[in-house]
C-alpha positions, 0 to 999 in steps of 0.5 A: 519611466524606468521606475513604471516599467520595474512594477509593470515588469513585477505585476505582470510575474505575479500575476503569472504566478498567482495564475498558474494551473494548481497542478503546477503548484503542487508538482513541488509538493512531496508525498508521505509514505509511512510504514506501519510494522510490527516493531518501530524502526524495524523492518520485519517479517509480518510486514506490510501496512502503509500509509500514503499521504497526498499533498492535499491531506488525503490519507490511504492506507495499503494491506494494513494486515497484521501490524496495525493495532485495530482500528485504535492504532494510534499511529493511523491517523486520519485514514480516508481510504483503505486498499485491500489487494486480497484477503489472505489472512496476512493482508486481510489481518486475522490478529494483531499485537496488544501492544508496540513491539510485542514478540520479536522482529522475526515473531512477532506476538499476535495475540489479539484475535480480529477475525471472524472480523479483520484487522482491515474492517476494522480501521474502516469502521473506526475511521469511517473510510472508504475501502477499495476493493477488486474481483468479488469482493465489492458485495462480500464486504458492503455486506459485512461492514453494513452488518458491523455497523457501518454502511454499504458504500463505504466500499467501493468495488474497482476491477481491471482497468477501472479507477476511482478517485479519492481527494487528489489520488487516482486510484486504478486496479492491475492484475496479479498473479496470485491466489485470492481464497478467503480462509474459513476463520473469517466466516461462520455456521455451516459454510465455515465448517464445509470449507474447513472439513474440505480443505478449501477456500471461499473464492473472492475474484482474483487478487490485484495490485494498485497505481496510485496517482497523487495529485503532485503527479506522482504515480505509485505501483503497488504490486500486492502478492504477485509473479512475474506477469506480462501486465507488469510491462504492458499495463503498469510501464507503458500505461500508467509510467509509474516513478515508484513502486512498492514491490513484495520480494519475499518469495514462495508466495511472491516474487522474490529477490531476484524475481523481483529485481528483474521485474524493477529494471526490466518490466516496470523500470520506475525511479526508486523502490520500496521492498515489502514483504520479506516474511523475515526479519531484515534488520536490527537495530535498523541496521539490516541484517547481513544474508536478507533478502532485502540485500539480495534484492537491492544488490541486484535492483539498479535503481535507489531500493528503500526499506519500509522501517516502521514509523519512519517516514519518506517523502518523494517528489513527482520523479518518484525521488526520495527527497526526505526521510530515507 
C-alpha cells in the first residue's frame, strides 16, 4: 500500500508538471542582449546596435546605425526583426567600417558609404526581416525596400500606443522627445538638392522608443534619442512596468548622465540599465575610462548600470536581473 501510494504521489507531480501553462516554463529562460560596436570589447562613441534574443530564438535588432558591417556583418546572425526608433544618420546608418575595429574607439573609421540606402535597409534586405517602424515612416520605407528588391510588407509600421508582435515578443511604440528630420544624403534629384540649398529636413512623424516583452515575461524600454518626458512615467512605469531599460545618456542631443539617472530612478524605476549612447569612448582595454560619462551616470543611477561592450553578451531573467554575461 505504502509502495502504490509513492508512484501515485510521483504520477500525480508529472503530471502537474508535464501540464504546466508554457509561460511558466519559460519564466526561467533568460533573454540575450548582444551589443554590436564599433571595436570588440569596447564601449565606444558610435554606438548603438543591439541584438535582443528571446528564449524562443527570435532575433530583434535595435538602431543598428553605423556599427553594424551591412547586411553581411557576420556577428548579426539570424535577424527577424529590426527597430528603427528614427532616422538620423547615426541610427539610420549613412556608413559603416570595411572592417572590425577599423579607426579608433573615440573615431572610428566609416569609410564604406551606405546611403542614398542605410546601413538599416540593408540588414533587412539581406535577412529578409520585418522592420519596425513608427510616425511617417511605414510608407516611406515599404516603398524604398520594394524598390531594393524586397517586398512592401517586410515593413510594419506601429504608432503610439499600438503593438505588434513578432515570435514570442511583444512590441509596443512610446514616445520621444527628439527630432525626426531625414538628411538629404538619403534622397535624390530634386527634392535632395531643394532640401540641401535650404538647410532643412525631410520630416518623418516623430521619433519614438520601444517596450519589448519577451516571452519569459520580461519587459525591456528602450529609450531611442530622447528627453526628459512625462510618458516616461505615465506610460512606460505605470503601463507597460518595465524591469530593464536601455537608456541613451550622451547628452546634447539626449538626455545625459544626470538627465538620465534621474529618469532611472524617478520615472521609469526598472531592476537594471543598460547605458548607450555616450558619443565618446568610455572604455579601453574594456576598462573604462576615469571622467566618462558612463561613470557619471552609474554613480548617480541606484540600480545595477551595465555597459554594452561590443560582442559580449548578457542575459537577464524575468525581473530584469543580469544573470550572465555582465
Amino acid at each position: 500500500m505504502k509502495n502504490t501510494t509513492v508512484i501515485a504521489s510521483l504520477l500525480f507531480s508529472i503530471f502537474c508538471v508535464s501540464a504546466m501553462p508554457a509561460a511558466t516554463a519559460a519564466g526561467a529562460a533568460t533573454v540575450k542582449v548582444t551589443p554590436l560596436g564599433s571595436h570588440d570589447g569596447e564601449f565606444c562613441a558610435q554606438d548603438r546596435a543591439l541584438i535582443f534574443e528571446d528564449p524562443d530564438g527570435t532575433r530583434i535588432l535595435y538602431d543598428a546605425g553605423r556599427t553594424v558591417r551591412g547586411g553581411s556583418d557576420p556577428r548579426l546572425g539570424k535577424i527577424d526583426g529590426v527597430l528603427l526608433s528614427h532616422v538620423h544618420s547615426d541610427h539610420l546608418g549613412d556608413m559603416h567600417q570595411a572592417e572590425a575595429n577599423a579607426g579608433t574607439c573615440a573615431a572610428p573609421d566609416f569609410s564604406v558609404k551606405s546611403a542614398p540606402s542605410s546601413v538599416t535597409e540593408e540588414v533587412v534586405l539581406a535577412k529578409k526581416a520585418k522592420l519596425f517602424v513608427g510616425g511617417e515612416m511605414g510608407d516611406f520605407f515599404s516603398r524604398r525596400i520594394t524598390a531594393a528588391g524586397g517586398s512592401a510588407d517586410q515593413v510594419l509600421l506601429v504608432r503610439f500606443g499600438g503593438q505588434r508582435k513578432i515570435g514570442g515578443v511583444s512590441i509596443a511604440s512610446v514616445p520621444a522627445a527628439h527630432s525626426n528630420g531625414l538628411d538629404e544624403k538619403f534622397l535624390s534629384g530634386a527634392l535632395a538638392e531643394g532640401l540641401a540649398a535650404n538647410g532643412v529636413k525631410a520630416y518623418v512623424g516623430p521619433a519614438g522608443g520601444f517596450v519589448l516583452t519577451f516571452s519569459n515575461g520580461l519587459a525591456v524600454y528602450l529609450s531611442g534619442d530622447t528627453g526628459i518626458i512625462a510618458d516616461q512615467d505615465l506610460v512606460v512605469r505605470r503601463f507597460y512596468k518595465p524591469k530593464l531599460a536601455v537608456l541613451n545618456i550622451g547628452g546634447i542631443f539626449s538626455t545625459g548622465p544626470q538627465e538620465a539617472a534621474y529618469v532611472i530612478n524617478d520615472l521609469v524605476r526598472p531592476n537594471a540599465v543598460i547605458a548607450s549612447h555616450v558619443n565618446e569612448a568610455a572604455t579601453k582595454d574594456g576598462k573604462f575610462l576615469p571622467g566618462s560619462k558612463f561613470l557619471e551616470f552609474k554613480t548617480a543611477v541606484k540600480v545595477p548600470v551595465y555597459a554594452p561592450l561590443s560582442g559580449k553578451t548578457m542575459e537577464f531573467n524575468v525581473d530584469g536581473k543580469c544573470v550572465a554575461g555582465c
